[in-house]
C-alpha positions in Angstrom: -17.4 41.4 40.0 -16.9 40.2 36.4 -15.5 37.2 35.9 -12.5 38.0 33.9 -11.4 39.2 37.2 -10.9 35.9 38.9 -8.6 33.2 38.4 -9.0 29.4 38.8 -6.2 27.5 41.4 -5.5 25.7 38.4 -4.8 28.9 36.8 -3.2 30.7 39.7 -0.8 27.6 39.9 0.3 27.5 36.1 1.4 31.3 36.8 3.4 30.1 39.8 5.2 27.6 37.7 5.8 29.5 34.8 7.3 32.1 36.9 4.8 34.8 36.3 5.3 38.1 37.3 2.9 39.2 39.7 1.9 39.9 43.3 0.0 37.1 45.1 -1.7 38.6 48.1 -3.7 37.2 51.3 -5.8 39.2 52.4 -6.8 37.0 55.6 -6.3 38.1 59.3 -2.9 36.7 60.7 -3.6 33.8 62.8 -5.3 32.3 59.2 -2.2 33.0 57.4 -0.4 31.1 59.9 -3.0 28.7 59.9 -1.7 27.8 56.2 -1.1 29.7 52.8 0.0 30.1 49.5 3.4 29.5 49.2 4.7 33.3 47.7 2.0 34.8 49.0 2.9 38.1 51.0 -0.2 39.3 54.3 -1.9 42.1 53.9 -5.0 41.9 56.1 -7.8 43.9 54.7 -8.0 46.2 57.2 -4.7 47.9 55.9 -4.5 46.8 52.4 -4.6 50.0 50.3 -2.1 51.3 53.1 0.6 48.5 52.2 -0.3 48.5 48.5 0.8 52.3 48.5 3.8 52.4 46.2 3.5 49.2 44.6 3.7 49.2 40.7 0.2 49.4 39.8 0.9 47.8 36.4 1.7 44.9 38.2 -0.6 41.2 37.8 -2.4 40.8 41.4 -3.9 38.0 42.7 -5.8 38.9 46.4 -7.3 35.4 47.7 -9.3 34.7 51.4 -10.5 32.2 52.7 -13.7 31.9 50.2 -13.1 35.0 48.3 -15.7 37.3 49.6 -13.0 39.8 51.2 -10.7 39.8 48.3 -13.6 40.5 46.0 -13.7 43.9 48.4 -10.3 44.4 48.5 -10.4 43.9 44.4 -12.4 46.8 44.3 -10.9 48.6 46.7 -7.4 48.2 44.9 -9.0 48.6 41.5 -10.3 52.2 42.7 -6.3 53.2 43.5 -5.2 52.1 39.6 -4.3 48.9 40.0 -6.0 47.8 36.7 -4.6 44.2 36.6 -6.4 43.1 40.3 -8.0 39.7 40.4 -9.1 37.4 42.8 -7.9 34.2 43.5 -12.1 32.1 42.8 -13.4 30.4 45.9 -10.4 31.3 48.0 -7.9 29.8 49.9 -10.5 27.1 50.3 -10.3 26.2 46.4 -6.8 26.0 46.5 -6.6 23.4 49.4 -9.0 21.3 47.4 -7.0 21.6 44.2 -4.0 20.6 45.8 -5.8 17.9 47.9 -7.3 16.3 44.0 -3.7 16.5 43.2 -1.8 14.4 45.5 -4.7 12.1 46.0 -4.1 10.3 42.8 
């Protein structure tokens, strides 16, 4: 995947508080969303991803994250495939996010 396709939590998080428009999808099983997630972010395990993408503007920003970012590099691909031009994934996952967060109230 090239790596103008991924964004940084740091850069994920700026687009949260500017208000960016744009689709912020987990692409974990269930029981991890529960687990813990990014706030906005809507499931859509990848088992049924391109199934619950069907309809959605394809001009759209997306942002897919996982844990570590191995299945939303695949479902990247898989959306990119349908037209959605503008699909990147969230780099090193849910996991990079937690530590972002965790660097940020720690000071």
């Amino acid at each position: 995947m090239d790596v103008r396709q991924e964004v940084t939590a740091e850069e994920l998080d700026l687009m949260q508080r500017e208000g960016a428009d744009f689709y912020l999808v987990d692409v974990r099983e269930a029981e991890e969303y529960e687990d813990g997630h990014i706030s906005g972010a809507v499931l859509f395990p990848l088992a049924v991803l391109e199934e619950k993408m069907k309809g959605m503007r394809e001009d759209r920003a997306l942002v897919l994250y996982c844990r570590t970012g191995v299945r939303s590099k695949e479902g990247c691909v898989r959306l990119q495939r349908m037209g959605f031009r503008n699909a990147r994934t969230l780099r090193g996952g849910f996991e990079a996010w937690k530590e972002m967060k965790d660097e940020e109230y720690s000071v």
